[in-house]
C-alpha positions in Angstrom: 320.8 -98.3 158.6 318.6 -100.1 161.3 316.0 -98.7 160.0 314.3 -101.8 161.1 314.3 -100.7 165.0 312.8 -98.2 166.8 314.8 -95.3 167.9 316.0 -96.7 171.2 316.8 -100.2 171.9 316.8 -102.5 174.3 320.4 -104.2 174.8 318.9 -107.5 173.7 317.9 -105.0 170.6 321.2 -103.8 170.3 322.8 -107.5 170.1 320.4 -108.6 167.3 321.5 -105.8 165.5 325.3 -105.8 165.7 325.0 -109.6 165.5 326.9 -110.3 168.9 325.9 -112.3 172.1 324.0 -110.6 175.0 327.3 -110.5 177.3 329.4 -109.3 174.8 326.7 -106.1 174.1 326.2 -106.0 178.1 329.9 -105.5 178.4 329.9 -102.4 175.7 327.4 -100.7 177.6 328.9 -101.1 181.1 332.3 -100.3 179.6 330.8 -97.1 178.4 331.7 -97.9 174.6 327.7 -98.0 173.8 326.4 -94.9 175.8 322.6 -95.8 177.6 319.9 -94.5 179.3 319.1 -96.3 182.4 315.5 -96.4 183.2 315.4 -98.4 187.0 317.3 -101.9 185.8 316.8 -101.4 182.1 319.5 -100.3 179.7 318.0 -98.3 176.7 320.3 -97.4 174.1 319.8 -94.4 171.2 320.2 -96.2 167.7 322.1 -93.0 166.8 324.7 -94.3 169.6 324.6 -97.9 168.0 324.7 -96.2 164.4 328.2 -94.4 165.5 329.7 -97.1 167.1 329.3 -98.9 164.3 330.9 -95.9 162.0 333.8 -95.9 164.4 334.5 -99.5 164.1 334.6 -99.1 159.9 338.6 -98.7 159.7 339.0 -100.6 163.2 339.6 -104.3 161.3 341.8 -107.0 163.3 343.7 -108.7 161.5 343.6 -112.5 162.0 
C-alpha cells in the first residue's frame, strides 16, 4: 500500500495519495486526525500514519 512513496510525506504527498484536495489534507493534519512531524513550516507525515488512517476509515462509509 503506497508503496509508491517514500516513508514520510509531504502533505501535498499525502493529498495525492488519499486522492483529496490540499485544504482538506491540511485540515486532517491540523485537526490532529493525520499525526505530523513539523520540521520549521513543513508538515511531514509517516506513511504508516497515512496507512492507518486509511484502515480506520474502512468500515467508516457515509451513506448518501
Amino acid at each position: 500500500m503506497l508503496n509508491e512513496y517514500k516513508d514520510m510525506l509531504t502533505v501535498r504527498e499525502m493529498a495525492q495519495a488519499l486522492r483529496i484536495g490540499k485544504n482538506a489534507a491540511y485540515g486532517l493534519v491540523n485537526q490532529g486526525i493525520i499525526p505530523s512531524l513539523k520540521n520549521g513550516r513543513k508538515h511531514l507525515i509517516p506513511k504508516q500514519y497515512v496507512i492507518d488512517y486509511l484502515l480506520s476509515q474502512r468500515y467508516n462509509i457515509k451513506q448518501l
